[in-house]
Backbone bond lengths (Angstrom), bond angles and torsions (degrees), N, CA, C in turn:
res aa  C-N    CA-C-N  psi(-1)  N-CA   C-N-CA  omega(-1)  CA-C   N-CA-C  phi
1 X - - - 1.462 - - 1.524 109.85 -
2 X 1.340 100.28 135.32 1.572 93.39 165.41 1.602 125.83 -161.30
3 X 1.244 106.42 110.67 1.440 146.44 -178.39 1.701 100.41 -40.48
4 X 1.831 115.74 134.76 1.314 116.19 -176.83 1.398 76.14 -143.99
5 X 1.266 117.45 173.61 1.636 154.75 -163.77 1.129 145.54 -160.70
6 X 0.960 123.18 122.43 1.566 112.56 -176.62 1.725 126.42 -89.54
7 X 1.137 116.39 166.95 1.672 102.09 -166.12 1.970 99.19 -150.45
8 X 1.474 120.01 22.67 0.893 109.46 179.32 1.672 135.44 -78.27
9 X 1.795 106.86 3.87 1.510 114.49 172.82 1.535 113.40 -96.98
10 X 1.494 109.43 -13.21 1.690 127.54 -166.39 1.511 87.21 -97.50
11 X 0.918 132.80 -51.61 1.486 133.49 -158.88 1.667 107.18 -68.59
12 X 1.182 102.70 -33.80 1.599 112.13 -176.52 1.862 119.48 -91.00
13 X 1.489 99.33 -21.13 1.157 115.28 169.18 1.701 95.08 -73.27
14 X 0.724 150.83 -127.81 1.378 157.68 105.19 1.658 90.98 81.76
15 X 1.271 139.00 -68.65 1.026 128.10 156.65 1.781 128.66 -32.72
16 X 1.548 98.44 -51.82 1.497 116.86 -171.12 1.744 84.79 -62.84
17 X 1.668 131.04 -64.29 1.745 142.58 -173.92 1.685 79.70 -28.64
18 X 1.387 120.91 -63.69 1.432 116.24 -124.24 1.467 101.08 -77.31
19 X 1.224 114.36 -42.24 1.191 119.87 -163.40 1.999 103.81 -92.74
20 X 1.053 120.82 21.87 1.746 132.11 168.19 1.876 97.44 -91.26
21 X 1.567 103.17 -49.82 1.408 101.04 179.03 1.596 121.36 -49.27
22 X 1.322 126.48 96.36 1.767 94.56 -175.34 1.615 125.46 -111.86
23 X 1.647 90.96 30.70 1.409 98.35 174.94 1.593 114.99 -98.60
24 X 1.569 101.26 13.92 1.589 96.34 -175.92 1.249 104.63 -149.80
25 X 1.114 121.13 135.91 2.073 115.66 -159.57 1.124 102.81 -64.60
26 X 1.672 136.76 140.32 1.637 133.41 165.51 1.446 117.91 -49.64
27 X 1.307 95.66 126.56 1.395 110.83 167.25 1.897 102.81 -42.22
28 X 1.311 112.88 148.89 1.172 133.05 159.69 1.488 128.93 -43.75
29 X 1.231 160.51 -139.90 1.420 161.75 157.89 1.388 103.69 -104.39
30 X 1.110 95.94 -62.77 2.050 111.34 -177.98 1.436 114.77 -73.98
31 X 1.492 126.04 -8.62 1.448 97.63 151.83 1.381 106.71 -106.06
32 X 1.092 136.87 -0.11 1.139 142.80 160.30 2.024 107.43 -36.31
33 X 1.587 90.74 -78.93 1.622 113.23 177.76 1.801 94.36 -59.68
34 X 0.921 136.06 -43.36 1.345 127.24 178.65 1.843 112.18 -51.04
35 X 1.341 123.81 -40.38 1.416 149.52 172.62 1.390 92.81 -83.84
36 X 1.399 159.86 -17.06 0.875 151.51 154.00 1.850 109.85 -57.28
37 X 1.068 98.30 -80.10 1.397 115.07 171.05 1.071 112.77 -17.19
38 X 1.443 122.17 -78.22 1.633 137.68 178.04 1.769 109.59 -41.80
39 X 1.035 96.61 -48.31 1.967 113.45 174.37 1.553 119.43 -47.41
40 X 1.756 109.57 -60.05 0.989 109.70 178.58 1.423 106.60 -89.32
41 X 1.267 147.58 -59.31 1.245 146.76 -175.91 1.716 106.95 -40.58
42 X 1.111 116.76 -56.40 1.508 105.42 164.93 1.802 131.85 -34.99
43 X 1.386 114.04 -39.95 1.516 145.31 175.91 1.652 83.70 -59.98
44 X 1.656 98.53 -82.03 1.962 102.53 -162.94 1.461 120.41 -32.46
45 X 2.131 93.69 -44.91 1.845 89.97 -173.76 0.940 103.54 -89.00
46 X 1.721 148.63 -13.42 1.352 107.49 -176.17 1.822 106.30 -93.05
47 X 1.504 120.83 -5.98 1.406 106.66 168.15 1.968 102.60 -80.68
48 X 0.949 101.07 -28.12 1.621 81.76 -177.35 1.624 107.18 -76.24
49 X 1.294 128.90 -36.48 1.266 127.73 158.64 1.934 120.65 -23.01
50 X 1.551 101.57 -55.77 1.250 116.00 -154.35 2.052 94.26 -84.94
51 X 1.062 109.79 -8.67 1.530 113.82 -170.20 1.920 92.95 -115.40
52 X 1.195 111.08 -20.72 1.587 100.38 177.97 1.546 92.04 -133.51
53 X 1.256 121.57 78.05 1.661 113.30 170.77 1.586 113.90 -71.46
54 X 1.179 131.24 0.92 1.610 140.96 172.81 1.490 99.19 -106.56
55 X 0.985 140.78 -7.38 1.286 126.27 168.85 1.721 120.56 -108.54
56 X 1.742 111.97 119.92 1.433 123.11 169.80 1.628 99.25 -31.43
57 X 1.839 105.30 132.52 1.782 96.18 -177.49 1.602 74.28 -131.69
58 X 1.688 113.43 130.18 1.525 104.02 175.96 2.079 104.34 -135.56
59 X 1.361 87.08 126.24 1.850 96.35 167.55 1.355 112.56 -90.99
60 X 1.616 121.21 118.73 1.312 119.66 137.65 1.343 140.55 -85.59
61 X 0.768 143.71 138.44 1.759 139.31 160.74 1.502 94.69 -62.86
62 X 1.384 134.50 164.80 1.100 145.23 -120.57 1.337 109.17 167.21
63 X 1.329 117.26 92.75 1.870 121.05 157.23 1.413 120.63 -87.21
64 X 1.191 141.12 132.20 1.538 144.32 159.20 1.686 104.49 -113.55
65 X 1.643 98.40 139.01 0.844 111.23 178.14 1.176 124.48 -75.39
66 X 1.681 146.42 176.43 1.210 135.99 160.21 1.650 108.05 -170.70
67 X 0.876 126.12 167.85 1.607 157.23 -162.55 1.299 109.81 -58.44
68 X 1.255 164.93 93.77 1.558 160.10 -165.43 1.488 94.66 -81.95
69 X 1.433 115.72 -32.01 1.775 103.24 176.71 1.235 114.24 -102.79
70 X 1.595 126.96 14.44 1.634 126.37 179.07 1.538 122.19 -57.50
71 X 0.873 136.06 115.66 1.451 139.92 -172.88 1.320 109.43 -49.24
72 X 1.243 144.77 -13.56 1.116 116.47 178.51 1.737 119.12 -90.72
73 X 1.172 101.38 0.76 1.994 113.32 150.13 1.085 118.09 -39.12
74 X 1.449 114.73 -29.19 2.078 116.22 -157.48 1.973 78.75 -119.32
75 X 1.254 126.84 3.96 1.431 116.42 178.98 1.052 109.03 -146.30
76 X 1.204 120.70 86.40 1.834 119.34 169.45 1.422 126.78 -89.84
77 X 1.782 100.80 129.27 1.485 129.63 -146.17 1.466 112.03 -101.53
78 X 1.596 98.07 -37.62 1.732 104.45 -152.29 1.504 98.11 -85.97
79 X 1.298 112.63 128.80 1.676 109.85 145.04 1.232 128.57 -69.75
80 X 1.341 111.59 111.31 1.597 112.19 131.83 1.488 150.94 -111.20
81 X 1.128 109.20 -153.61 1.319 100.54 -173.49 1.977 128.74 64.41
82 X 1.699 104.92 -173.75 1.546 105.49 154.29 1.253 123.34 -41.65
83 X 1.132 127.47 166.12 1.780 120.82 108.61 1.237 134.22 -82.05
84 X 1.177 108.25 156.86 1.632 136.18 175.12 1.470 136.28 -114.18
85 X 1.085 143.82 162.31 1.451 113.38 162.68 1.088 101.04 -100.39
86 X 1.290 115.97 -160.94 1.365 125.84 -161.32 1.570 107.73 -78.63
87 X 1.349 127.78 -28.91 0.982 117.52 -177.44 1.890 132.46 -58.75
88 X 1.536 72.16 -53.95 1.987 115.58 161.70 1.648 96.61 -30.02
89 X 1.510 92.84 -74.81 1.664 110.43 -172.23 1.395 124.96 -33.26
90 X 1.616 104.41 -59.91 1.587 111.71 173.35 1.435 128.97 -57.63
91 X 1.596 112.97 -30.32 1.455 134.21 -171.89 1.974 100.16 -75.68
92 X 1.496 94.61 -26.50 1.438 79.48 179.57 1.348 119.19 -104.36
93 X 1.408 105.84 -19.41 1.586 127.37 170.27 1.766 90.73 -43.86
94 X 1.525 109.77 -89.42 1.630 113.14 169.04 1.532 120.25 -6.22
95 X 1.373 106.32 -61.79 1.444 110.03 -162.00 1.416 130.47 -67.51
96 X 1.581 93.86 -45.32 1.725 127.44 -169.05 1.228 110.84 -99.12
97 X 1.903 120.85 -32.02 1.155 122.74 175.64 1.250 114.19 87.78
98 X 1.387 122.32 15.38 2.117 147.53 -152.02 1.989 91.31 -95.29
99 X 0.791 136.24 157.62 1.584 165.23 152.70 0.955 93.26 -58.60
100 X 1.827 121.14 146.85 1.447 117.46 142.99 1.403 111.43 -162.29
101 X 1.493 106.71 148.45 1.412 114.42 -170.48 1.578 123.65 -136.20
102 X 1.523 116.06 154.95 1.061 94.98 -174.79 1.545 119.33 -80.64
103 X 1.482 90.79 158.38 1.817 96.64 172.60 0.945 113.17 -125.45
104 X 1.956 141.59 116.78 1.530 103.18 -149.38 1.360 150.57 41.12
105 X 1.046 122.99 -132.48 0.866 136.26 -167.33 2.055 113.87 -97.90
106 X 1.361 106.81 -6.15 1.298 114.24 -177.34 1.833 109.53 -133.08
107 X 1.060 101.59 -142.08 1.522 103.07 -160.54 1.907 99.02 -145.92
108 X 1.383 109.55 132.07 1.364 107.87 168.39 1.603 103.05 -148.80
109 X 1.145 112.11 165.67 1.624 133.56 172.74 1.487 111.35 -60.96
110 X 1.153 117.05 131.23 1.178 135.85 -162.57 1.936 101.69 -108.40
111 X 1.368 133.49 132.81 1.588 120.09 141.51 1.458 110.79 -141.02
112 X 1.716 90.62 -156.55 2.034 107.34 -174.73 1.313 94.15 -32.49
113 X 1.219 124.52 161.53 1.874 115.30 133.61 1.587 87.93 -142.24
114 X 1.342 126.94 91.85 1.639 111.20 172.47 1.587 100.21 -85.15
115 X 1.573 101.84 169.47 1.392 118.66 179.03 1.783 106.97 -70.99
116 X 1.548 97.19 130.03 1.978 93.21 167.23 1.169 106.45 -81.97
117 X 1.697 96.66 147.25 1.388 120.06 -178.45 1.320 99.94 -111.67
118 X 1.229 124.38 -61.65 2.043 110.34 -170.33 1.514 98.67 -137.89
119 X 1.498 132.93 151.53 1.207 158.80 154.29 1.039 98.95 -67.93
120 X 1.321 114.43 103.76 1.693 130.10 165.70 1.507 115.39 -52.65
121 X 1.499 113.63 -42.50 1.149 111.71 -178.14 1.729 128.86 -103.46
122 X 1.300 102.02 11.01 1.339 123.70 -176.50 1.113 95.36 -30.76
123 X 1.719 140.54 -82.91 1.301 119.05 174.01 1.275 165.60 54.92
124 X 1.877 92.80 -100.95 1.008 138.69 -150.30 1.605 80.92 -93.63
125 X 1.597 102.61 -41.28 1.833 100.60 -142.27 1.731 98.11 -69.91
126 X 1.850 93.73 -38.49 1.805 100.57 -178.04 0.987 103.07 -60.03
127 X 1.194 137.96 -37.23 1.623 142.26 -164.69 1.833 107.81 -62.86
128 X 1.292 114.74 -17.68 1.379 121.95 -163.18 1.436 105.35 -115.61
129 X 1.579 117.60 -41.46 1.543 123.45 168.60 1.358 105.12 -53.84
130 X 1.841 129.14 -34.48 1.205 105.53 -160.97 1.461 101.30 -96.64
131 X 0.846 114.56 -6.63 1.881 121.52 171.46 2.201 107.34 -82.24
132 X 1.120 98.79 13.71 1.748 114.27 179.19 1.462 104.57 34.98
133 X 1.409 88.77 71.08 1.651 115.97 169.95 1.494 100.47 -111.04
134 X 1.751 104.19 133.27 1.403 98.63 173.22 1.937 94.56 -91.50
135 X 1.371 103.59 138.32 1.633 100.96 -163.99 2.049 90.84 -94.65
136 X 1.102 103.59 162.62 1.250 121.09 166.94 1.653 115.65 -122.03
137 X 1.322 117.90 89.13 2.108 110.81 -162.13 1.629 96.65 -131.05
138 X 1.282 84.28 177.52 1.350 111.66 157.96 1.412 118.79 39.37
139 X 1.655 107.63 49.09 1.715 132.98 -170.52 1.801 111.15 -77.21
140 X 1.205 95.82 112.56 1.468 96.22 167.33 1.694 105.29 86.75
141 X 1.767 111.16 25.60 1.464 113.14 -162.99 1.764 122.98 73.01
142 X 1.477 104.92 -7.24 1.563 114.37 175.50 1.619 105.81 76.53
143 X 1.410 115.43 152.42 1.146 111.21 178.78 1.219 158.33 -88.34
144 X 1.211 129.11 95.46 1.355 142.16 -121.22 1.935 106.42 -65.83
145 X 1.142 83.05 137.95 1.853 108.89 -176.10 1.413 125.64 -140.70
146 X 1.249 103.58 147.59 1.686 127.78 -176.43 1.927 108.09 -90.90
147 X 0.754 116.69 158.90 1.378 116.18 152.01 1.429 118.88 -133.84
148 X 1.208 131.90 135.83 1.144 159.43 -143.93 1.679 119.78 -134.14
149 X 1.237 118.51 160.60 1.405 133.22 -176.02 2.089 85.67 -57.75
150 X 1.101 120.64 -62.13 1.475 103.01 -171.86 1.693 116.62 -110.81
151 X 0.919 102.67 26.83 1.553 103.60 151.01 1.876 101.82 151.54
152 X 1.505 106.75 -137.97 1.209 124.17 171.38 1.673 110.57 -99.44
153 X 1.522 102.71 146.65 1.225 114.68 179.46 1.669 105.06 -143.52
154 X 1.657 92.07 150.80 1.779 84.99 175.85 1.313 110.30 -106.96
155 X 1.831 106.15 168.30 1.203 128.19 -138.73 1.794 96.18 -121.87
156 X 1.230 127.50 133.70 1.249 124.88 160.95 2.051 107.92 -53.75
157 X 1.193 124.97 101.50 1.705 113.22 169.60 1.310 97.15 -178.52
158 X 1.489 108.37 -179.17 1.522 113.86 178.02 1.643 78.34 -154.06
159 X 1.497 85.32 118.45 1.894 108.21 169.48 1.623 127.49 -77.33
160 X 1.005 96.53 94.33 2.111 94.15 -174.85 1.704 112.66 -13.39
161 X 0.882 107.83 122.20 1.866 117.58 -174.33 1.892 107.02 -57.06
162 X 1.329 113.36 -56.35 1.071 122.45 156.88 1.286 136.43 -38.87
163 X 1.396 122.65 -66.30 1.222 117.89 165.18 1.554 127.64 -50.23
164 X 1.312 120.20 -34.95 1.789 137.32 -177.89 1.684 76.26 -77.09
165 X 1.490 122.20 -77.12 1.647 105.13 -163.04 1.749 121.83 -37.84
166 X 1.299 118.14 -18.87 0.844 121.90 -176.37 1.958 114.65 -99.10
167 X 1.142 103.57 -44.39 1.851 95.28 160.75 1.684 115.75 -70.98
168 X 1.477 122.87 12.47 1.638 122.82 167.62 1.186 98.98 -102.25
169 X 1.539 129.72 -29.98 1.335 133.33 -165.68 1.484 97.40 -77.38
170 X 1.444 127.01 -39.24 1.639 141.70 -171.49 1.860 94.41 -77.57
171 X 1.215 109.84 -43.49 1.574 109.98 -172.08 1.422 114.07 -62.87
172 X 1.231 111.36 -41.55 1.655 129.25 -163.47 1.911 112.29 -101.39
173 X 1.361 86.67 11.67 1.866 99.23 176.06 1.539 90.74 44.31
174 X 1.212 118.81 74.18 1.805 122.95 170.70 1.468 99.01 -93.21
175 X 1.852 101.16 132.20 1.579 91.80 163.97 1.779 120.04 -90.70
176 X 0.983 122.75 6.21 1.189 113.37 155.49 1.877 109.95 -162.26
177 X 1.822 91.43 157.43 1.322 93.33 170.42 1.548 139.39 -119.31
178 X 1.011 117.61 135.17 1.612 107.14 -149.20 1.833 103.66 -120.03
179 X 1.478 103.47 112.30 1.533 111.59 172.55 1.398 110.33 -99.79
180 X 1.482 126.42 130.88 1.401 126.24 -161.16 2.298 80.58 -151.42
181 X 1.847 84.62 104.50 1.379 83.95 151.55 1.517 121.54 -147.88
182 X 1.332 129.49 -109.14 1.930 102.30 -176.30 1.713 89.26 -129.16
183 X 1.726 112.81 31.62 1.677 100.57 132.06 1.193 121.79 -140.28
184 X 1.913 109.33 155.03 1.387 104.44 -153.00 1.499 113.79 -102.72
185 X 1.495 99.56 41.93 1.706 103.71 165.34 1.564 95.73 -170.40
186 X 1.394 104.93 -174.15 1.689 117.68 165.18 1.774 98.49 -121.14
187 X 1.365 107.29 116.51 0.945 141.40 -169.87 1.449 129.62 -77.47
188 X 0.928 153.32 92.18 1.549 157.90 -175.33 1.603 107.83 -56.78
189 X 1.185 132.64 114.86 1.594 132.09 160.48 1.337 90.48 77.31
190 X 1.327 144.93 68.41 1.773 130.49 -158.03 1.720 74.13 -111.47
191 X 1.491 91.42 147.70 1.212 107.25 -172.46 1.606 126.58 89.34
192 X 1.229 130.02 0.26 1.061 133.80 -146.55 1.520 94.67 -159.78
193 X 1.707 112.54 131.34 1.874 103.84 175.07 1.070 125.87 -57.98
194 X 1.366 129.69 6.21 1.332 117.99 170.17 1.315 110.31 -99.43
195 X 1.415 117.09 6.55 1.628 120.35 163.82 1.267 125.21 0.85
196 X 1.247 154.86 169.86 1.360 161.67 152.96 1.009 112.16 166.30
197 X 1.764 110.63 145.63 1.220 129.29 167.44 1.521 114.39 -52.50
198 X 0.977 137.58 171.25 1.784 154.45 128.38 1.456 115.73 -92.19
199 X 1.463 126.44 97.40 1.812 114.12 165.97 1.677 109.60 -73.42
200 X 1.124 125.32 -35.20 1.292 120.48 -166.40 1.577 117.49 -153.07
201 X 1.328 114.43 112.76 1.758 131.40 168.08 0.901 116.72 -128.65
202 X 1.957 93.15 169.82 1.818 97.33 -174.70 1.670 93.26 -92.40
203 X 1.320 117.61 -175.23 1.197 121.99 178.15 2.154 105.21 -86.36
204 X 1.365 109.79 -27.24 1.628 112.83 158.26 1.132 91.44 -64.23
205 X 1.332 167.29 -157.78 1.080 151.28 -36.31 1.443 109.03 -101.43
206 X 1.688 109.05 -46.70 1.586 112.45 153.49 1.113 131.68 -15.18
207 X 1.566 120.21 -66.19 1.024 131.31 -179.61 1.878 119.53 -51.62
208 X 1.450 97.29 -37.09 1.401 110.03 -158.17 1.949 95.84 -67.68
209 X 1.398 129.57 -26.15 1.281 151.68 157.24 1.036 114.34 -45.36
210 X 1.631 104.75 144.38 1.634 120.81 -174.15 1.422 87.08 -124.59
211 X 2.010 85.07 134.75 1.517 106.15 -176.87 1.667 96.96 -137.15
212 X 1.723 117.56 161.79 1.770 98.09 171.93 1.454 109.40 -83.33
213 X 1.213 99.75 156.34 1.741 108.70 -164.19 1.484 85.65 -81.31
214 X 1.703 153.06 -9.47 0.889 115.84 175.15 1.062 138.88 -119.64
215 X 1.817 103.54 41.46 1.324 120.61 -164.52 1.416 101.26 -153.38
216 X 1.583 124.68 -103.44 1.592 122.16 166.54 1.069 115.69 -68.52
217 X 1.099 154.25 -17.46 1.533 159.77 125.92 1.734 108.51 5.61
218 X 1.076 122.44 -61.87 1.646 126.45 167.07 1.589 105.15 -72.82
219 X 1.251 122.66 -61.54 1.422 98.62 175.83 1.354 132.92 -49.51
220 X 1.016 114.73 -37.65 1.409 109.18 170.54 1.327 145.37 -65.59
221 X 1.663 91.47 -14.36 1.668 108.35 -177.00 1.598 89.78 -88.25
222 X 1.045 127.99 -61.58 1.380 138.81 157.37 1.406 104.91 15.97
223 X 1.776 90.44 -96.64 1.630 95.42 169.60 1.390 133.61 -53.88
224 X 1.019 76.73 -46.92 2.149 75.63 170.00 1.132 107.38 -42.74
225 X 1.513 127.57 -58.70 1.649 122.78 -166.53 1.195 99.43 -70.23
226 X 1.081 131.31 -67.67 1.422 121.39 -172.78 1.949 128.66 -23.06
227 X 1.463 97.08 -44.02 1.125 117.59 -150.98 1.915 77.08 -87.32
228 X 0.865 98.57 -49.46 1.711 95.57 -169.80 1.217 110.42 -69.66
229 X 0.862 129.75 -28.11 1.871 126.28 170.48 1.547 120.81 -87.76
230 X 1.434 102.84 -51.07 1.927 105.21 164.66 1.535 110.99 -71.55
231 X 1.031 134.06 -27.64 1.768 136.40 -161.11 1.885 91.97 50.44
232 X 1.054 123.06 56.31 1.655 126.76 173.25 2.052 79.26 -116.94
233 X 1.193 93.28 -178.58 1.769 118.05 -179.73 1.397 112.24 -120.09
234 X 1.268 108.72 151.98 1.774 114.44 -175.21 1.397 98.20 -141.71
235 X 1.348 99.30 144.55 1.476 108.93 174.07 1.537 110.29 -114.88
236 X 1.392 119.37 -175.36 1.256 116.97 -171.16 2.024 98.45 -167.74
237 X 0.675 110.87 123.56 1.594 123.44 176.98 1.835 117.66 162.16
238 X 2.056 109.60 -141.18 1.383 109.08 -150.08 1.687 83.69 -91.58
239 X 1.552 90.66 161.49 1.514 96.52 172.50 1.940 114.44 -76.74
240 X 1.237 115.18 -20.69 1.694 111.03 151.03 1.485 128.58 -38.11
241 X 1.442 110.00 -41.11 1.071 132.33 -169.43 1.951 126.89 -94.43
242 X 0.869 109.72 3.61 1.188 115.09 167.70 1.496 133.23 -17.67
243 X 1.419 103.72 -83.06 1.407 117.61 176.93 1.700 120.53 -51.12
244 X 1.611 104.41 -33.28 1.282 135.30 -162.28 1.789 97.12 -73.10
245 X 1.459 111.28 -72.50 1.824 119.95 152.74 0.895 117.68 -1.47
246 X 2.236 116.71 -75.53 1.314 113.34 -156.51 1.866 104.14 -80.97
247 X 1.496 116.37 -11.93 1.303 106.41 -166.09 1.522 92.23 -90.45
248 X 1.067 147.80 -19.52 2.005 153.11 148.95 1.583 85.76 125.66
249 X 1.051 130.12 50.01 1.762 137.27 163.20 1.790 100.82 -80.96
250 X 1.400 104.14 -78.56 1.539 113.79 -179.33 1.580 115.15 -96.27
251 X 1.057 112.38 174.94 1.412 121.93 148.45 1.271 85.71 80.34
252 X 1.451 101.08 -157.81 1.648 120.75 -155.96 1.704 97.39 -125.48
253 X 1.251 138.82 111.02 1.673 138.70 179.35 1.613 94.68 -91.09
254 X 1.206 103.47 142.83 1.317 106.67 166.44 1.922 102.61 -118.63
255 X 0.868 101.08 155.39 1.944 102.16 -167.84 1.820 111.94 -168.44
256 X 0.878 111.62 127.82 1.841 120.96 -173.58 1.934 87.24 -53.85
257 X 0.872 115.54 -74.42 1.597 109.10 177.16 1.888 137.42 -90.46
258 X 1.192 77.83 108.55 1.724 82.86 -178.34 1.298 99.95 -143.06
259 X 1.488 112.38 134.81 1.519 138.32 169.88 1.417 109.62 -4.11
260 X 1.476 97.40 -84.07 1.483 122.05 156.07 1.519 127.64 -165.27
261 X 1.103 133.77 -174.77 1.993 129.14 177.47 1.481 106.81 -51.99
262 X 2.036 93.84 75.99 1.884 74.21 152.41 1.455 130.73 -86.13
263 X 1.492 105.64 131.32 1.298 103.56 -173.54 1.874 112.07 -120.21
């Protein structure tokens, strides 16, 4: 098994800490998310430690590679951080010189998010699954890197958590992939009375669906790819619900064969 995370309210906090200090130049994005990583993954293993004291609990730090010429450099997608309203927003836009976009109904920080290309540490990670280590990786999408004439270098961005969870899930021959965040399906028209859940799609038909790009919008492509390149299954719903997901009880299954969109 192995546990991924996201780190996009810590990362922006932590940015916002870093850059108040101004006697010492701001940390970068990627060691930022690198100090992210260590932060939260520390939290995960020692409560999962203390609830599985017979089970190996292991943290890596985690590089993914990515694109130095990927377009989404000249277009920043990802939220982090607070929110603000708009007022908040502009005063710091001014100040700091930061992106910002709406989210709903409020305002948050916008950056890079390029597409991952390879798990630097893939490896390491198989090397630890097969020793029946539950792994703890690839936090906050892992921290995004270049490669270069003499090695790896980091990259100003924050890599969609989802999408990277899903090229580790493709790297590590995973038979399934499991998204657990605070809704308990993928939703048809969400927002709107004709609302409805989805229990079960193919990853073609998924795709053919409009989701917001800055929320289920990545999960879903996620699963879709996954499911279409491994033929393994992905789920998507509440973090209560887990077990419930992959067996097609709750949540939303995604699967190469299904009847059709029950919704």
């Amino acid at each position: 098994m192995v546990l991924v995370h996201g780190n996009g309210p810590q990362v922006g906090l932590l940015a916002l800490q870093n850059s108040a200090y101004a006697n010492v130049t701001p940390y970068p994005l990627d060691i930022l998310g690198a100090e992210s990583q260590g932060m939260i993954g520390y939290m995960l293993q020692q409560a999962l430690k203390n609830h599985l004291p017979e089970r190996e609990i292991s943290v890596l730090l985690t590089q993914v590679e990515v694109d130095a010429n990927d377009p989404a450099f000249l277009n920043p997608t990802k939220y982090i951080g607070p929110i603000y309203d708009e007022a908040q927003a502009r005063a710091l836009q001014a100040e700091k010189g930061w992106v910002f976009k709406a989210d709903g109904n409020a305002f948050r920080r916008v950056v890079p998010s390029p597409q991952p290309k390879r798990i630097v540490e893939n490896d390491a990670i198989r090397a630890l699954i097969s020793r029946d280590h539950l792994v703890i990786c690839n936090g906050g999408g892992g921290v995004p890197v270049v490669e270069k004439a003499d090695g790896y270098h980091g990259i100003e961005a924050v890599i969609d958590k989802d999408l990277s969870a899903a090229l580790l899930a493709s790297q590590i021959h995973a038979d399934a992939l499991l998204i657990l965040t605070d809704a308990d399906a993928v939703y048809l028209d969400w927002g709107k009375p004709t609302q409805r859940p989805l229990a079960q799609v193919t990853p073609e038909l998924l795709r053919e669906m409009q989701f917001d790009a800055g929320s289920m919008g990545p999960k879903v492509t996620a699963c879709a790819e996954f499911v279409s390149h491994c033929r393994g299954i992905a789920g998507i719903g509440s973090l209560a619900d887990g077990q419930a997901i992959l067996a097609g009880e709750k949540g939303t299954l995604i699967r190469c064969e299904t009847a059709d969109v029950d919704a």
